[in-house]
Chimera marker file (.cmm) of the C-alpha trace (Angstrom):
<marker_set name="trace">
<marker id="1" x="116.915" y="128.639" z="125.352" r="1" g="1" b="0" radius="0.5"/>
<marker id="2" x="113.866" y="128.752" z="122.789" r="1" g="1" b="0" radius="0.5"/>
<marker id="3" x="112.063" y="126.515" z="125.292" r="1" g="1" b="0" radius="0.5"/>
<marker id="4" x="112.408" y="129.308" z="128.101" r="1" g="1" b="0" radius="0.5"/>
<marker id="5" x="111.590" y="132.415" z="125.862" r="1" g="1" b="0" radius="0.5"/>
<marker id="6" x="108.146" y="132.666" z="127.288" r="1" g="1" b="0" radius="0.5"/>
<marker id="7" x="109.917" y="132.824" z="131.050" r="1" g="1" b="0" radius="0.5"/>
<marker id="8" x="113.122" y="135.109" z="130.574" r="1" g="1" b="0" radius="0.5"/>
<marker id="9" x="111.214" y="137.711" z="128.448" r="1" g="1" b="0" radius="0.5"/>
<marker id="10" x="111.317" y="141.158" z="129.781" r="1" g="1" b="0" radius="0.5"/>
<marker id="11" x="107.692" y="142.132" z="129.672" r="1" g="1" b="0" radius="0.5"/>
<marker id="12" x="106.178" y="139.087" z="129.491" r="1" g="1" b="0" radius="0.5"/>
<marker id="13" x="107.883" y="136.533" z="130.935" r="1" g="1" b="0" radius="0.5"/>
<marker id="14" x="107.225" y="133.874" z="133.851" r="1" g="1" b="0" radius="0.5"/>
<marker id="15" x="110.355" y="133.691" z="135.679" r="1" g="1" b="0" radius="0.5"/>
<marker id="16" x="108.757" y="130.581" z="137.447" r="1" g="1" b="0" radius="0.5"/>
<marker id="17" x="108.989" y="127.594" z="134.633" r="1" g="1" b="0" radius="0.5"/>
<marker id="18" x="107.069" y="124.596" z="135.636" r="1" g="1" b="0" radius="0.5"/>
<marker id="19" x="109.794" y="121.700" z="136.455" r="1" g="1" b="0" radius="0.5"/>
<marker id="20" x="108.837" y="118.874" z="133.948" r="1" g="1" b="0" radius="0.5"/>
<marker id="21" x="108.654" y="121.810" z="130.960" r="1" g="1" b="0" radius="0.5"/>
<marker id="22" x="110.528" y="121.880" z="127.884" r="1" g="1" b="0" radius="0.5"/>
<marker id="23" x="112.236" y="124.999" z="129.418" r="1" g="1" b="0" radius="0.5"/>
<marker id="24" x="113.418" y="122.950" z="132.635" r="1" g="1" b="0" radius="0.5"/>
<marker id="25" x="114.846" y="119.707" z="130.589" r="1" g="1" b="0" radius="0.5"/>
<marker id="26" x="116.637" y="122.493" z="128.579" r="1" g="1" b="0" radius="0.5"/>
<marker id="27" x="117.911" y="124.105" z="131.748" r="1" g="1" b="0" radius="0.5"/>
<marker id="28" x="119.127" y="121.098" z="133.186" r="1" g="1" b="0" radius="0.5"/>
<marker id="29" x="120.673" y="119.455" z="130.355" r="1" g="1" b="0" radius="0.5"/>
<marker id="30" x="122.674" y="122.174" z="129.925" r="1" g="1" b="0" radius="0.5"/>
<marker id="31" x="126.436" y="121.130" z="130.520" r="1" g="1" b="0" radius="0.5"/>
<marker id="32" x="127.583" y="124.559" z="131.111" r="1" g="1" b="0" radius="0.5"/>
<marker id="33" x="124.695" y="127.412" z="132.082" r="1" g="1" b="0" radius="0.5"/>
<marker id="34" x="127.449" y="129.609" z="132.018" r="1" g="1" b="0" radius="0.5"/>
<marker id="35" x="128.397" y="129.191" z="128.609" r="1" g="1" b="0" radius="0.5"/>
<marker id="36" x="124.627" y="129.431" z="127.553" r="1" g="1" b="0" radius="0.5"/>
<marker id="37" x="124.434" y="132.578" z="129.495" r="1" g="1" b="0" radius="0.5"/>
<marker id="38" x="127.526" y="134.198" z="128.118" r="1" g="1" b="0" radius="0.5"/>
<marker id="39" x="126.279" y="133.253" z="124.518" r="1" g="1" b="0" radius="0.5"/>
<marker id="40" x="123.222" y="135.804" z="124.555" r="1" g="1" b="0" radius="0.5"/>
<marker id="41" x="123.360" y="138.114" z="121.797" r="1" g="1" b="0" radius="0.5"/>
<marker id="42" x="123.059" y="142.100" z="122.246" r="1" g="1" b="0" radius="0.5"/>
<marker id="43" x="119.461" y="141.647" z="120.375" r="1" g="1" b="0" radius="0.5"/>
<marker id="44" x="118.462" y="139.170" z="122.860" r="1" g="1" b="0" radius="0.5"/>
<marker id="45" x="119.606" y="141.309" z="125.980" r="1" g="1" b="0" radius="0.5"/>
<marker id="46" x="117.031" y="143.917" z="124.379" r="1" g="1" b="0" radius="0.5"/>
<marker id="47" x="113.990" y="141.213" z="124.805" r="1" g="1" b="0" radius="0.5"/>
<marker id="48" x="114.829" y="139.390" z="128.089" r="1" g="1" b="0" radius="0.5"/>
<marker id="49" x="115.543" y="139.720" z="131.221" r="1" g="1" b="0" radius="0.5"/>
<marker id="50" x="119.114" y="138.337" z="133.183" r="1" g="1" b="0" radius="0.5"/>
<marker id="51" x="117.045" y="138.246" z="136.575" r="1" g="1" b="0" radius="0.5"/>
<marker id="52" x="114.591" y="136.497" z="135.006" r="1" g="1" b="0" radius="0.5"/>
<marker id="53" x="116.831" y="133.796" z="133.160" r="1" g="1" b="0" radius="0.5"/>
<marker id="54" x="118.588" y="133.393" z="136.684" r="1" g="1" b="0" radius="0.5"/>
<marker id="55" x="115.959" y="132.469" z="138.712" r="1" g="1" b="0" radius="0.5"/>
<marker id="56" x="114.554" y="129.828" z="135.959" r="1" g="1" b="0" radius="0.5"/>
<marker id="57" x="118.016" y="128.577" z="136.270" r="1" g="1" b="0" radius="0.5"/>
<marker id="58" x="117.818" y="128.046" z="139.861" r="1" g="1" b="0" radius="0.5"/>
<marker id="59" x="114.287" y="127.001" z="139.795" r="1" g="1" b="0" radius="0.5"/>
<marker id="60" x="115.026" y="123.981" z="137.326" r="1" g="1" b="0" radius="0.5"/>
<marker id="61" x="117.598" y="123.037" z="139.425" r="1" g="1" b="0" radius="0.5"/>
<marker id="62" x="121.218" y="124.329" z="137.148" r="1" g="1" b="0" radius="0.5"/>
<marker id="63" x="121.613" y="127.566" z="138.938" r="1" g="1" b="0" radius="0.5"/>
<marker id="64" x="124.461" y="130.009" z="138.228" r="1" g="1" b="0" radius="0.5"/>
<marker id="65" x="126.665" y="130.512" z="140.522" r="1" g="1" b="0" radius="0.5"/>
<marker id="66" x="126.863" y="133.826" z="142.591" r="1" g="1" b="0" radius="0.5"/>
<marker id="67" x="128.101" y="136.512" z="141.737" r="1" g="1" b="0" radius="0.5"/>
<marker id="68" x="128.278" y="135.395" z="138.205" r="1" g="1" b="0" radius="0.5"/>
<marker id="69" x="128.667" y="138.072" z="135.674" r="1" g="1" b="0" radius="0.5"/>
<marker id="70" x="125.443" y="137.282" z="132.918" r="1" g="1" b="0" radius="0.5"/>
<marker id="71" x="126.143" y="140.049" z="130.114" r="1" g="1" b="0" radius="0.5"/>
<marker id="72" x="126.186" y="138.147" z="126.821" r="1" g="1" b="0" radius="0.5"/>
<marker id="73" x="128.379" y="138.657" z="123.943" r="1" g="1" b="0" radius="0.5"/>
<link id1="1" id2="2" r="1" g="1" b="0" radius="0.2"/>
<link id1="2" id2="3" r="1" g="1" b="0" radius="0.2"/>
<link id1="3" id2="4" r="1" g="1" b="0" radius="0.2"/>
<link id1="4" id2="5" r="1" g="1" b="0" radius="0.2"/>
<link id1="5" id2="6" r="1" g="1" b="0" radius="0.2"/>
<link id1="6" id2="7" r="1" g="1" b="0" radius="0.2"/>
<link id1="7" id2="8" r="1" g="1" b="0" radius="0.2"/>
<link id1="8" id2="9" r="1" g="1" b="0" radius="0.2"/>
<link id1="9" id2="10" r="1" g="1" b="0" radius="0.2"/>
<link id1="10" id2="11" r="1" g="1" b="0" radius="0.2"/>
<link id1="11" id2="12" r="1" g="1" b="0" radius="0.2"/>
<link id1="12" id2="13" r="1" g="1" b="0" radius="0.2"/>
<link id1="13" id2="14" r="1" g="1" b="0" radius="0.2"/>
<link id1="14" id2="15" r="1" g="1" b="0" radius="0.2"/>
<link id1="15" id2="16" r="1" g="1" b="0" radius="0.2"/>
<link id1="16" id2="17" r="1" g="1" b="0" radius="0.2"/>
<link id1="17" id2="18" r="1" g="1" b="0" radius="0.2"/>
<link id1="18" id2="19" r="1" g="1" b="0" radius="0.2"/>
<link id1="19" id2="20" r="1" g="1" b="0" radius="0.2"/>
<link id1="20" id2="21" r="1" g="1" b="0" radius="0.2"/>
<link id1="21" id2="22" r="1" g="1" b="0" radius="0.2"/>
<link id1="22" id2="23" r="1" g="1" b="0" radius="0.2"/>
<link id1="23" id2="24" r="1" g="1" b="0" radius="0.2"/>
<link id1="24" id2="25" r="1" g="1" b="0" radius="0.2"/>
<link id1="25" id2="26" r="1" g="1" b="0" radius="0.2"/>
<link id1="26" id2="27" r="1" g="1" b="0" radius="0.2"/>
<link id1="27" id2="28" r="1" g="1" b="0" radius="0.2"/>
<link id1="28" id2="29" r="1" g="1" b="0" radius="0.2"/>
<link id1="29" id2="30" r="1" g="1" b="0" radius="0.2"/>
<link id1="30" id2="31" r="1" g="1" b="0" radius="0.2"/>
<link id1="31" id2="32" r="1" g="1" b="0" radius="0.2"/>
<link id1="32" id2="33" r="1" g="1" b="0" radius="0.2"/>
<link id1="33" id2="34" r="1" g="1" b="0" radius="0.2"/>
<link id1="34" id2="35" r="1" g="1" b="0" radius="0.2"/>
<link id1="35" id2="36" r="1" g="1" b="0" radius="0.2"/>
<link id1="36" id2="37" r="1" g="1" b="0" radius="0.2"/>
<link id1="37" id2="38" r="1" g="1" b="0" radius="0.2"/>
<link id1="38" id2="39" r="1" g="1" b="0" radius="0.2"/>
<link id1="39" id2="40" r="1" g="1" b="0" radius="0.2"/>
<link id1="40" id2="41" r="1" g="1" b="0" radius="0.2"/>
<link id1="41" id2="42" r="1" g="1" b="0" radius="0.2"/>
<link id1="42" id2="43" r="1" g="1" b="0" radius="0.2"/>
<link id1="43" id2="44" r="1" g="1" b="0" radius="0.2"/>
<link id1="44" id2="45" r="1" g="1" b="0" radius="0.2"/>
<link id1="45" id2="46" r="1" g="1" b="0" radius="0.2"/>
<link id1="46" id2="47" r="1" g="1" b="0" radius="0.2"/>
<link id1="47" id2="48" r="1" g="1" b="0" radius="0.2"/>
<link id1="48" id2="49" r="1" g="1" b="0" radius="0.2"/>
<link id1="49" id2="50" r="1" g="1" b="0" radius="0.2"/>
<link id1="50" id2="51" r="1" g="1" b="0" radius="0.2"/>
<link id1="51" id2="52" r="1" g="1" b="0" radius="0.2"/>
<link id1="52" id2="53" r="1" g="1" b="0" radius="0.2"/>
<link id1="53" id2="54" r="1" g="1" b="0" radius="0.2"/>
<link id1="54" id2="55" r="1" g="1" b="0" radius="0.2"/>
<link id1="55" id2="56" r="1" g="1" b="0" radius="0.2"/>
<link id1="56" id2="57" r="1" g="1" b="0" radius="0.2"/>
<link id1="57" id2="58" r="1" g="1" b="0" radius="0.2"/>
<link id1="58" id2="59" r="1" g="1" b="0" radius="0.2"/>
<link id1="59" id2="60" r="1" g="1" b="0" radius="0.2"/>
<link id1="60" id2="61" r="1" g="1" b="0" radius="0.2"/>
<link id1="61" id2="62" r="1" g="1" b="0" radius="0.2"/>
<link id1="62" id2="63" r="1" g="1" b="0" radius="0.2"/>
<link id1="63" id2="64" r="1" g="1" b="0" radius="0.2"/>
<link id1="64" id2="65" r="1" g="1" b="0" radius="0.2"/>
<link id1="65" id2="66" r="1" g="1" b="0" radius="0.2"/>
<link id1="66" id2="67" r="1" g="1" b="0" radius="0.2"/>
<link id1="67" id2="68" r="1" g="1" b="0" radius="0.2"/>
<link id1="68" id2="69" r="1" g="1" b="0" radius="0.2"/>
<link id1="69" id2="70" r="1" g="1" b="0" radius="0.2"/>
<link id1="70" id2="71" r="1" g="1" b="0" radius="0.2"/>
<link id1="71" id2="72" r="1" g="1" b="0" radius="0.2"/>
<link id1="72" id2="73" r="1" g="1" b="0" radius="0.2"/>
</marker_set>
């Protein structure tokens, strides 16, 4: 998700990635968002935001599913 740092961060972040971005193609070549969401390190829950990384993922068109439990690893 280097492509999306710039939308999921926690201060700083867009939430709102453009749809033809690199973050987008990332999102939606993603086989399983899930497993890209449940691979976030405890350093990386420090810098970005779970909100924010779900609503890129619904805005590029992967979304999680509700009620899906985002924590990392």
């Amino acid at each position: 998700m280097r492509d999306c740092w710039q939308h999921i961060e926690k201060k700083l972040g867009d939430q709102y990635p453009p749809l033809h971005s690199a973050c987008c193609n990332a999102i939606r070549d993603a086989k399983d968002i899930h497993y890209v969401c449940d691979r976030f390190t405890a350093h990386d829950l420090t810098l970005l935001s779970l909100a924010k990384f779900a609503m890129a993922t619904h805005v590029c068109g992967n979304g999680l599913r509700a009620h899906t439990h985002c924590a990392g690893r």
